[in-house]
Structures are given as C-alpha cells and as structure tokens.
mmCIF file of the N, C-alpha and C atoms, coordinates in Angstrom:
data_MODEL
# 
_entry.id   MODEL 
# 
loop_
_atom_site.group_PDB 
_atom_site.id 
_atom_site.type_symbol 
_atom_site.label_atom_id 
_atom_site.label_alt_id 
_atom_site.label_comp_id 
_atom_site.label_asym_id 
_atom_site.label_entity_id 
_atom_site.label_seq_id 
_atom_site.pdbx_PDB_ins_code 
_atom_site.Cartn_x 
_atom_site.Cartn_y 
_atom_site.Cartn_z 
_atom_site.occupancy 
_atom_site.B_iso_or_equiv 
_atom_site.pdbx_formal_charge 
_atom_site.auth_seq_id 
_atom_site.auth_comp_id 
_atom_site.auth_asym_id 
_atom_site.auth_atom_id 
_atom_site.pdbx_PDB_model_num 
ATOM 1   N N  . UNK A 1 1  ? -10.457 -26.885 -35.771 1.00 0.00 ? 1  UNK A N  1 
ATOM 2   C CA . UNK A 1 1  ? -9.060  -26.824 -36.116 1.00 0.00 ? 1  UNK A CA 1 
ATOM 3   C C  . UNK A 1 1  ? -8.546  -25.429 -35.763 1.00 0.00 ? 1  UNK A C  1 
ATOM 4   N N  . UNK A 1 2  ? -7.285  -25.814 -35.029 1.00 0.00 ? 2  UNK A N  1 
ATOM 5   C CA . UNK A 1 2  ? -6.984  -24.238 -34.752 1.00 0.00 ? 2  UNK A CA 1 
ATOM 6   C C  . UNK A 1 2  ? -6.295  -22.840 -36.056 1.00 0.00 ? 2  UNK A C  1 
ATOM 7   N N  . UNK A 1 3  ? -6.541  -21.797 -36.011 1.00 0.00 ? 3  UNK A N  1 
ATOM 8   C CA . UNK A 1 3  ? -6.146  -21.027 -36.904 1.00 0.00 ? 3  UNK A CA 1 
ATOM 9   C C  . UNK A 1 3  ? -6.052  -19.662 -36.771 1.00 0.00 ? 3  UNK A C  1 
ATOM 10  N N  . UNK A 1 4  ? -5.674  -18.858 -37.253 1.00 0.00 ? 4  UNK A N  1 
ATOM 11  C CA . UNK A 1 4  ? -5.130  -17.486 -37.340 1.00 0.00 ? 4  UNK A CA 1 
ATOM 12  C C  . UNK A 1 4  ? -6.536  -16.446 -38.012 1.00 0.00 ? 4  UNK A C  1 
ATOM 13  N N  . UNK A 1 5  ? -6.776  -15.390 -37.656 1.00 0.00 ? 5  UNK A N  1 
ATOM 14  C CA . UNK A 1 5  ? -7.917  -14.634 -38.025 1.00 0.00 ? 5  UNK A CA 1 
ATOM 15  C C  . UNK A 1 5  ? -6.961  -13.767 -38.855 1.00 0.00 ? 5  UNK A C  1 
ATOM 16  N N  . UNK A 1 6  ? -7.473  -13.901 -40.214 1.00 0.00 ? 6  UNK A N  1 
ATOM 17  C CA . UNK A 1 6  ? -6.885  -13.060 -41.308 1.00 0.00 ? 6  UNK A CA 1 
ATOM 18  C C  . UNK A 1 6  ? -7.783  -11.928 -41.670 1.00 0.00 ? 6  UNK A C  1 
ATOM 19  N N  . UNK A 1 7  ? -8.999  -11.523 -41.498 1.00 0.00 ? 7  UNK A N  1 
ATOM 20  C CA . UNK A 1 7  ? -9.956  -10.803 -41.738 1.00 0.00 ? 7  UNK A CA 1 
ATOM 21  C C  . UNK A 1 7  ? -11.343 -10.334 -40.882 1.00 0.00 ? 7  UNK A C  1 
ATOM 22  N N  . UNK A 1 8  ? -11.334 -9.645  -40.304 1.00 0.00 ? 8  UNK A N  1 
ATOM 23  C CA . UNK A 1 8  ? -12.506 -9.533  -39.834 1.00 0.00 ? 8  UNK A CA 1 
ATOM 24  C C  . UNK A 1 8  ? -13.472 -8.397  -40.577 1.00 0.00 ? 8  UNK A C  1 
ATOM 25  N N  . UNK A 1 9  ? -14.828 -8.663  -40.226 1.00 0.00 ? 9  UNK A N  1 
ATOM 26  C CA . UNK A 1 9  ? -15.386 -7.978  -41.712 1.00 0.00 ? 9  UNK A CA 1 
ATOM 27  C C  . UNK A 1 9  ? -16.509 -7.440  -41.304 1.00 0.00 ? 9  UNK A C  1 
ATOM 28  N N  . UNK A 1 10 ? -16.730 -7.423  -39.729 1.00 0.00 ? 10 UNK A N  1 
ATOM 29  C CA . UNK A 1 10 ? -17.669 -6.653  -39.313 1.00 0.00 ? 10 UNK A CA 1 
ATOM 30  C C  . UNK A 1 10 ? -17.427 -6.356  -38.246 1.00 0.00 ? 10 UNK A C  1 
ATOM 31  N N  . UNK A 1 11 ? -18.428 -5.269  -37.448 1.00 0.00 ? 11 UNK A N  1 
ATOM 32  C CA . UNK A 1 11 ? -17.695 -4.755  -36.373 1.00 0.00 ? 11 UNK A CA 1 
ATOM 33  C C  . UNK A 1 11 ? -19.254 -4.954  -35.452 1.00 0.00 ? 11 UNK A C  1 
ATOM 34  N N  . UNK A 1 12 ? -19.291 -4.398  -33.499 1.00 0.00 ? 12 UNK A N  1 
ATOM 35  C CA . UNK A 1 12 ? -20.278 -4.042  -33.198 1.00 0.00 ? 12 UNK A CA 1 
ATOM 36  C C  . UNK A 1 12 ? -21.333 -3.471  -33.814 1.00 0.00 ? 12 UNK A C  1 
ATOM 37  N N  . UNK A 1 13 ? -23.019 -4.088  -33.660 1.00 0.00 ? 13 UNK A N  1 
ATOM 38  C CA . UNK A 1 13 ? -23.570 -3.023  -34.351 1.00 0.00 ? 13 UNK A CA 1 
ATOM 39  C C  . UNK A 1 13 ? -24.218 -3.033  -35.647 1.00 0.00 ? 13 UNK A C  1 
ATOM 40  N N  . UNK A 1 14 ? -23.104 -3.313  -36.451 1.00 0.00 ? 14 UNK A N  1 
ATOM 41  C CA . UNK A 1 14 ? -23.490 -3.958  -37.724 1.00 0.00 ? 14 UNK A CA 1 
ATOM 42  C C  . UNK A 1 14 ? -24.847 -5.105  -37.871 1.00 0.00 ? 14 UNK A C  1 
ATOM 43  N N  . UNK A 1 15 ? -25.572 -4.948  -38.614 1.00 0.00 ? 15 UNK A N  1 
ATOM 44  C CA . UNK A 1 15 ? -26.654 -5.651  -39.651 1.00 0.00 ? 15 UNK A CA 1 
ATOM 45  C C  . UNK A 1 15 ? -25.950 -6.753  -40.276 1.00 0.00 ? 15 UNK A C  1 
ATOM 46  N N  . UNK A 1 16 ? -26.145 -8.052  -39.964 1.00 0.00 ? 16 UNK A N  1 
ATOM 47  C CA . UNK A 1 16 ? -25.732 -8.983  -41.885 1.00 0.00 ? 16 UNK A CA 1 
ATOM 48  C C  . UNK A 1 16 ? -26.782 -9.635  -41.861 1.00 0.00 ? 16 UNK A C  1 
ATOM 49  N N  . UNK A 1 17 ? -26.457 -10.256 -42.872 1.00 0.00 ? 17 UNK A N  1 
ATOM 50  C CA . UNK A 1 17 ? -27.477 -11.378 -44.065 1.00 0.00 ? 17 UNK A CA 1 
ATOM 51  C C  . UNK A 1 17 ? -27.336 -12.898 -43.689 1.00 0.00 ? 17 UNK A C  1 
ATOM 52  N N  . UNK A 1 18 ? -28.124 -13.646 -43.222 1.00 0.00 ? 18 UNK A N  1 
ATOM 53  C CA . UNK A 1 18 ? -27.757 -14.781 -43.727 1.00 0.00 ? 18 UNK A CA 1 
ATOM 54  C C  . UNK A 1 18 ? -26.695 -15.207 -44.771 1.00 0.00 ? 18 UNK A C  1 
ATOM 55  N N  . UNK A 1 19 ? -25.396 -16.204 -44.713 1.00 0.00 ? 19 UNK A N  1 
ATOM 56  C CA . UNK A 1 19 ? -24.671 -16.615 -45.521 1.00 0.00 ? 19 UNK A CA 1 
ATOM 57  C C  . UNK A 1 19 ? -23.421 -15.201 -45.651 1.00 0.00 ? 19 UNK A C  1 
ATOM 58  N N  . UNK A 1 20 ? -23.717 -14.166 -44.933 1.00 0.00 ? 20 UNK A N  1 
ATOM 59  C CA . UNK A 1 20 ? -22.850 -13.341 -45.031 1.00 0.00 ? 20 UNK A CA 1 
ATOM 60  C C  . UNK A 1 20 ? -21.265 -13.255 -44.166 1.00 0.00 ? 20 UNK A C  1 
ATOM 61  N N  . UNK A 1 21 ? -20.053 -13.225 -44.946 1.00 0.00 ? 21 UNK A N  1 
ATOM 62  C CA . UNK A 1 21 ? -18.553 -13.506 -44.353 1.00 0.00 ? 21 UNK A CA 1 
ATOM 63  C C  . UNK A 1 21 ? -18.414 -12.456 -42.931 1.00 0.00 ? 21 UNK A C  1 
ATOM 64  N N  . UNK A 1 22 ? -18.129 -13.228 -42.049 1.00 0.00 ? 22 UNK A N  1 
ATOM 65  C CA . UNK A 1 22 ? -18.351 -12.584 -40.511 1.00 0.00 ? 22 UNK A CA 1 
ATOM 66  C C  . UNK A 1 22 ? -16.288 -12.507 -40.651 1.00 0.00 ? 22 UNK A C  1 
ATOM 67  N N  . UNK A 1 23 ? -16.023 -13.286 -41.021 1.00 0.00 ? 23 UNK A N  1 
ATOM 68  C CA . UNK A 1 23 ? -14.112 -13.514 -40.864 1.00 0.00 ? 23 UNK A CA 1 
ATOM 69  C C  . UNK A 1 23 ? -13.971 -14.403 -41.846 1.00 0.00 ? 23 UNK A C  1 
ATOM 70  N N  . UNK A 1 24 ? -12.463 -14.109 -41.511 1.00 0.00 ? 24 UNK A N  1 
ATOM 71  C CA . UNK A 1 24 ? -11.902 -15.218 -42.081 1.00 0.00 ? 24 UNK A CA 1 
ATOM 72  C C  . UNK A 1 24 ? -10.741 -15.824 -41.617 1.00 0.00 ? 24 UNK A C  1 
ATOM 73  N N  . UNK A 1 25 ? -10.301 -16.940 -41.291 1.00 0.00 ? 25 UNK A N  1 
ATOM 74  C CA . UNK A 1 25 ? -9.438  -17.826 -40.636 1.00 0.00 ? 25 UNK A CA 1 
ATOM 75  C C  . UNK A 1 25 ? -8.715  -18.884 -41.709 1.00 0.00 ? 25 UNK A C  1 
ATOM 76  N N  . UNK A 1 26 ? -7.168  -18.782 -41.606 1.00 0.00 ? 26 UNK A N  1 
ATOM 77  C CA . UNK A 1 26 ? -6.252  -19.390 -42.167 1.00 0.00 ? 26 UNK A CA 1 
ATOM 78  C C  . UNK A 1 26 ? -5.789  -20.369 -41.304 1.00 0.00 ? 26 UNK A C  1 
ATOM 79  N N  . UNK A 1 27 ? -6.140  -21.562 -41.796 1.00 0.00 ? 27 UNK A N  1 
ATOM 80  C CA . UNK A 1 27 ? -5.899  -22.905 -40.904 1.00 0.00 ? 27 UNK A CA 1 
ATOM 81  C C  . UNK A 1 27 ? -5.129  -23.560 -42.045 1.00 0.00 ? 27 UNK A C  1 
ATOM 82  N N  . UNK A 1 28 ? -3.912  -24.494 -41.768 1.00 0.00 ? 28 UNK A N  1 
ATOM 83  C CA . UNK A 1 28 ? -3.666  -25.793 -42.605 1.00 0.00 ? 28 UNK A CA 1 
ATOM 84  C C  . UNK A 1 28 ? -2.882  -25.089 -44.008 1.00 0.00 ? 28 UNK A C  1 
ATOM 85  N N  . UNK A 1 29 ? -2.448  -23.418 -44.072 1.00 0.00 ? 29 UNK A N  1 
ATOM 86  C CA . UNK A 1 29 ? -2.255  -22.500 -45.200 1.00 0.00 ? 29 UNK A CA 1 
ATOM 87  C C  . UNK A 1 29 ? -3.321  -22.460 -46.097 1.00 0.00 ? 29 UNK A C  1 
ATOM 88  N N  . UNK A 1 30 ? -4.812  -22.731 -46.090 1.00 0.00 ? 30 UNK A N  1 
ATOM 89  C CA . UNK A 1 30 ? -6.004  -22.348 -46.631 1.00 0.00 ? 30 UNK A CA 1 
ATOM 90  C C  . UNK A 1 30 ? -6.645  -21.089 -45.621 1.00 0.00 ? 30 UNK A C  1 
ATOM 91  N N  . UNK A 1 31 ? -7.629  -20.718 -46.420 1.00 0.00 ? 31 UNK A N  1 
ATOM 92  C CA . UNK A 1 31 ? -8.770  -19.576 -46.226 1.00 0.00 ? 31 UNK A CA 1 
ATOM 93  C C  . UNK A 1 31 ? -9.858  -20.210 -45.910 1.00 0.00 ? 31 UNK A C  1 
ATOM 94  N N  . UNK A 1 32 ? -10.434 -19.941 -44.727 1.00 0.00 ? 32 UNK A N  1 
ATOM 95  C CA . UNK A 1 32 ? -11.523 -20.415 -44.190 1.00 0.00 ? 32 UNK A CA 1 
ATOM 96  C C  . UNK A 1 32 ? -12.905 -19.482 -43.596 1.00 0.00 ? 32 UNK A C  1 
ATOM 97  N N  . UNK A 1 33 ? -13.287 -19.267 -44.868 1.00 0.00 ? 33 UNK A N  1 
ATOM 98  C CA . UNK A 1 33 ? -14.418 -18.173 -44.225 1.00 0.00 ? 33 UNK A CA 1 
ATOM 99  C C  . UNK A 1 33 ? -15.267 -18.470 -43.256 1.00 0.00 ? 33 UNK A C  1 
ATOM 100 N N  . UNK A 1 34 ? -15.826 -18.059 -42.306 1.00 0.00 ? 34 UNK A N  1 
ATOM 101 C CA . UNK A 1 34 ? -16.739 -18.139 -41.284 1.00 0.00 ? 34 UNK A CA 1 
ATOM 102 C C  . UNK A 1 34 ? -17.995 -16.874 -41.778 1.00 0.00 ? 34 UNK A C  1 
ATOM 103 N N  . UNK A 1 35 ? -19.129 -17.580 -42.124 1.00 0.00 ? 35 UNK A N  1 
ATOM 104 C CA . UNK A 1 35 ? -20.239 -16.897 -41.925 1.00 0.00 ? 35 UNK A CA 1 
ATOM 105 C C  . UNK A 1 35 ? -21.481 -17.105 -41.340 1.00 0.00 ? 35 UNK A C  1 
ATOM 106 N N  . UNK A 1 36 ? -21.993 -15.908 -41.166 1.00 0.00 ? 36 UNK A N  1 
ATOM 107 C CA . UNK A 1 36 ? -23.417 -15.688 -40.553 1.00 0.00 ? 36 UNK A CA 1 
ATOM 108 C C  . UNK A 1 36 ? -24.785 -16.886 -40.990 1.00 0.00 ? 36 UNK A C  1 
ATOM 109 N N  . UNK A 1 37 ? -25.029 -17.535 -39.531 1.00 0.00 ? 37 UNK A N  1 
ATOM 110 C CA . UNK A 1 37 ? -25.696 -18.995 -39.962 1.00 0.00 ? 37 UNK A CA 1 
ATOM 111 C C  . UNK A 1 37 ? -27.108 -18.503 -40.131 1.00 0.00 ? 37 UNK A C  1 
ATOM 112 N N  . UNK A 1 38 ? -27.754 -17.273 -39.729 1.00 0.00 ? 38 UNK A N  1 
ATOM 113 C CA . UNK A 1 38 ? -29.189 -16.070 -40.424 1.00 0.00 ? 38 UNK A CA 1 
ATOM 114 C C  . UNK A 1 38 ? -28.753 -14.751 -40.448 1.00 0.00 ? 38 UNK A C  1 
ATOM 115 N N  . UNK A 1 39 ? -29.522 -14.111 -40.511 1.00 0.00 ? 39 UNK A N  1 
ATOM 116 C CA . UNK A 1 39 ? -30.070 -12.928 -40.444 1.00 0.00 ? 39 UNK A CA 1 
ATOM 117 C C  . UNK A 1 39 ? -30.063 -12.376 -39.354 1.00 0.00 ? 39 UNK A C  1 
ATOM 118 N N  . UNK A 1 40 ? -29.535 -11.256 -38.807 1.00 0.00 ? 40 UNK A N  1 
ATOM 119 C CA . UNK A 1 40 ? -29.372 -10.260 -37.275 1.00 0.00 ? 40 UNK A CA 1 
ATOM 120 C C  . UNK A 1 40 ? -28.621 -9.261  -37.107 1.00 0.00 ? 40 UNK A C  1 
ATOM 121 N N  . UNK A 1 41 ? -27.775 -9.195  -35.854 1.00 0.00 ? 41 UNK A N  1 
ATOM 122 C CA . UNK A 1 41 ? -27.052 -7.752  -35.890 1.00 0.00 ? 41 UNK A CA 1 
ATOM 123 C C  . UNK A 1 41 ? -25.733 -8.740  -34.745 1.00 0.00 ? 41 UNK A C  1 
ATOM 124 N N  . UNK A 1 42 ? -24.741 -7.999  -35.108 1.00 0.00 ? 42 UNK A N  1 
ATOM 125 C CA . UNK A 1 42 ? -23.707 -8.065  -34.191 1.00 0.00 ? 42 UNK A CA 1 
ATOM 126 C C  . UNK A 1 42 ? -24.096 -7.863  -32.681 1.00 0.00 ? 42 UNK A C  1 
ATOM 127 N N  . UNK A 1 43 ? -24.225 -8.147  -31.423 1.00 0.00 ? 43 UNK A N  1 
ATOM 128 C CA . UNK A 1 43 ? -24.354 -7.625  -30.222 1.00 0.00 ? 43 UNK A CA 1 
ATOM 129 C C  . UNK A 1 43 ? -22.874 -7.341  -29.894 1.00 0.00 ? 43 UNK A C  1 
ATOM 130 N N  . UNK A 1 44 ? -22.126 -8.444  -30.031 1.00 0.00 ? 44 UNK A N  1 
ATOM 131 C CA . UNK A 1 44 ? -20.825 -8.510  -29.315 1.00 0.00 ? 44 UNK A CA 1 
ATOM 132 C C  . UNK A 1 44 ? -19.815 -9.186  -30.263 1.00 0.00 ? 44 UNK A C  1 
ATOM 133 N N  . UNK A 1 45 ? -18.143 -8.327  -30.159 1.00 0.00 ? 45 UNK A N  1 
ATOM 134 C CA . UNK A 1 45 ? -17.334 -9.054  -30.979 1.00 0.00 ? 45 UNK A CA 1 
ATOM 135 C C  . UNK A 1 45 ? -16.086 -8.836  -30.074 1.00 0.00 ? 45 UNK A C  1 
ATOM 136 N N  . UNK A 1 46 ? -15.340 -9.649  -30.081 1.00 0.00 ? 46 UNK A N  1 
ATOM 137 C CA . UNK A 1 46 ? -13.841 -9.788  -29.610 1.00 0.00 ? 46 UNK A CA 1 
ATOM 138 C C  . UNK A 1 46 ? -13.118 -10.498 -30.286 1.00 0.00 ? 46 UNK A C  1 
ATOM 139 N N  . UNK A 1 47 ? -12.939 -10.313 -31.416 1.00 0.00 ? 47 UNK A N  1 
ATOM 140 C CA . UNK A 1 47 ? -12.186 -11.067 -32.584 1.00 0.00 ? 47 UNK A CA 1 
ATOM 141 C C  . UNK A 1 47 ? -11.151 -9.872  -33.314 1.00 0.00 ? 47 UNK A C  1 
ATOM 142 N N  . UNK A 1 48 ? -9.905  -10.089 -33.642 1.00 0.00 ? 48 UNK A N  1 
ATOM 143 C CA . UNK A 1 48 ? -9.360  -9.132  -34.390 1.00 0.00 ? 48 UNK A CA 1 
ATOM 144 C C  . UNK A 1 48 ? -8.534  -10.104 -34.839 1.00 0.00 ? 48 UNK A C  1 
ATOM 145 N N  . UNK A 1 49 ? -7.730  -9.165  -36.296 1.00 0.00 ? 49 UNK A N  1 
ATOM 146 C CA . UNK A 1 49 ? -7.260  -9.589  -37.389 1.00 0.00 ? 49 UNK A CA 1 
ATOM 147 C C  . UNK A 1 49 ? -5.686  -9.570  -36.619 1.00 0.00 ? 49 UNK A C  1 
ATOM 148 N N  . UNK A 1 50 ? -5.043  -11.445 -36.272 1.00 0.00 ? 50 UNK A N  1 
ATOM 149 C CA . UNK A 1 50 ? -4.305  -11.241 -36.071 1.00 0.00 ? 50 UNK A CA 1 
ATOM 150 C C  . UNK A 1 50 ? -3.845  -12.887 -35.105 1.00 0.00 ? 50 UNK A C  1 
ATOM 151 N N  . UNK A 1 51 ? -5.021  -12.671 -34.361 1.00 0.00 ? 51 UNK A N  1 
ATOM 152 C CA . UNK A 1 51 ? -5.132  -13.465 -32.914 1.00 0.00 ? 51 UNK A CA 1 
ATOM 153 C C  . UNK A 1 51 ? -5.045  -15.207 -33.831 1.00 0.00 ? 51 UNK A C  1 
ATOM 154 N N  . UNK A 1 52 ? -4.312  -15.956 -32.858 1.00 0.00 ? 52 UNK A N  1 
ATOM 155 C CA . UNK A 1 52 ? -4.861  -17.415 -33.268 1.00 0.00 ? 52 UNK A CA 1 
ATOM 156 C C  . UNK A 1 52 ? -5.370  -17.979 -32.545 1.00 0.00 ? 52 UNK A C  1 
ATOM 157 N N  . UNK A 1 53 ? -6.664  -18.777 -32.780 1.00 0.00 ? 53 UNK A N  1 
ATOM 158 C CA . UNK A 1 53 ? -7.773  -18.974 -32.327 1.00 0.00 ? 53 UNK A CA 1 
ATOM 159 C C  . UNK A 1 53 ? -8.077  -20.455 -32.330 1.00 0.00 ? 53 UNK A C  1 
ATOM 160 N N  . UNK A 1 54 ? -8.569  -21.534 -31.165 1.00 0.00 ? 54 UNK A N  1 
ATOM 161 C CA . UNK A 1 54 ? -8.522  -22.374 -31.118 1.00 0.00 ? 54 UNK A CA 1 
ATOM 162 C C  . UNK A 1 54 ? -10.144 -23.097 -31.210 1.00 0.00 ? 54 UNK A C  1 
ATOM 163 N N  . UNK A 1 55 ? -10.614 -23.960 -31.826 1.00 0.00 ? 55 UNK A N  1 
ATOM 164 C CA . UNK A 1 55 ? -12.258 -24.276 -31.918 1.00 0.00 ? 55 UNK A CA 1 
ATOM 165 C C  . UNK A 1 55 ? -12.783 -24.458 -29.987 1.00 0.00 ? 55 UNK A C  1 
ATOM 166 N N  . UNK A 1 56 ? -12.019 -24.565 -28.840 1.00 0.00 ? 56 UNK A N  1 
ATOM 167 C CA . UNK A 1 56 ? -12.717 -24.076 -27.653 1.00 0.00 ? 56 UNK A CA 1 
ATOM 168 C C  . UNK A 1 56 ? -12.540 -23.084 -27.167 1.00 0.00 ? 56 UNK A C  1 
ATOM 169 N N  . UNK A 1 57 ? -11.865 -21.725 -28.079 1.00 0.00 ? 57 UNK A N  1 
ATOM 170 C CA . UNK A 1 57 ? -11.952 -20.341 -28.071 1.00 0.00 ? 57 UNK A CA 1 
ATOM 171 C C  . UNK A 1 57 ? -13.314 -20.364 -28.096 1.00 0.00 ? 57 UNK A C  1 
ATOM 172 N N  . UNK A 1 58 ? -13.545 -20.232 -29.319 1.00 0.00 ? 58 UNK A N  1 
ATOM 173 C CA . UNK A 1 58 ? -14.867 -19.534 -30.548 1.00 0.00 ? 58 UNK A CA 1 
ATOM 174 C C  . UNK A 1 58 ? -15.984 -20.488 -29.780 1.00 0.00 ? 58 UNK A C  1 
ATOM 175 N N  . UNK A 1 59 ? -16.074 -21.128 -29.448 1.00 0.00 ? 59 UNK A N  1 
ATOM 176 C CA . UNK A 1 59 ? -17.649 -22.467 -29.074 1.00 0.00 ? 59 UNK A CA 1 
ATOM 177 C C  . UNK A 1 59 ? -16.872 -22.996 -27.254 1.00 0.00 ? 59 UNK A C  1 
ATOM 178 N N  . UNK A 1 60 ? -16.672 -22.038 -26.596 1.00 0.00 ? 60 UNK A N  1 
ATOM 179 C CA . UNK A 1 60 ? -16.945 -22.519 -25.036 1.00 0.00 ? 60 UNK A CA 1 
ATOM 180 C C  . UNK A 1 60 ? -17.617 -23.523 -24.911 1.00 0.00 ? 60 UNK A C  1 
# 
C-alpha cells in the first residue's frame, strides 16, 4: 500500500536488533512501522522523512 515516510530512525552504519523500528510510514491516516526482520547493520539507505513511497519502490 502506498504511503508517506513519517520517521526514519536509522541512518548508514548503524547496528539494530531484530524486531527493531527501521521507519515509519503513514498509509490509509494510520502509523505503520517497518522493522528490522534480524539482526545486522545498515549497508545502504535512501529513505527520508518526507518522500511517498510506493510497495514497488521499497521491494523492486
């Protein structure tokens, strides 16, 4: 579903956790967190707080 990036919450570089909030996306006027499906590090990000974003953006 397409939606608006209200949050981004990590940058290049960064370490997360499994289950940990990578963004967040406002679709439908709800909050839709997107998180980290394990454990790793950021390699690459091109996401900012702002852009609206379509599901064959994010998954080519």
């Amino acid at each position: 579903m397409p939606g608006t990036v209200t949050a981004v919450d990590v940058a290049v570089g960064d370490a997360v956790a499994a289950g940990q909030r990578l963004l967040v996306l406002e679709a439908m006027k709800m909050q839709h967190p997107v998180v980290a499906g394990t454990a790793g590090v950021v390699r690459s990000w091109t996401s900012s707080r702002g852009p609206r974003w379509t599901p064959a953006r994010c998954w080519p």
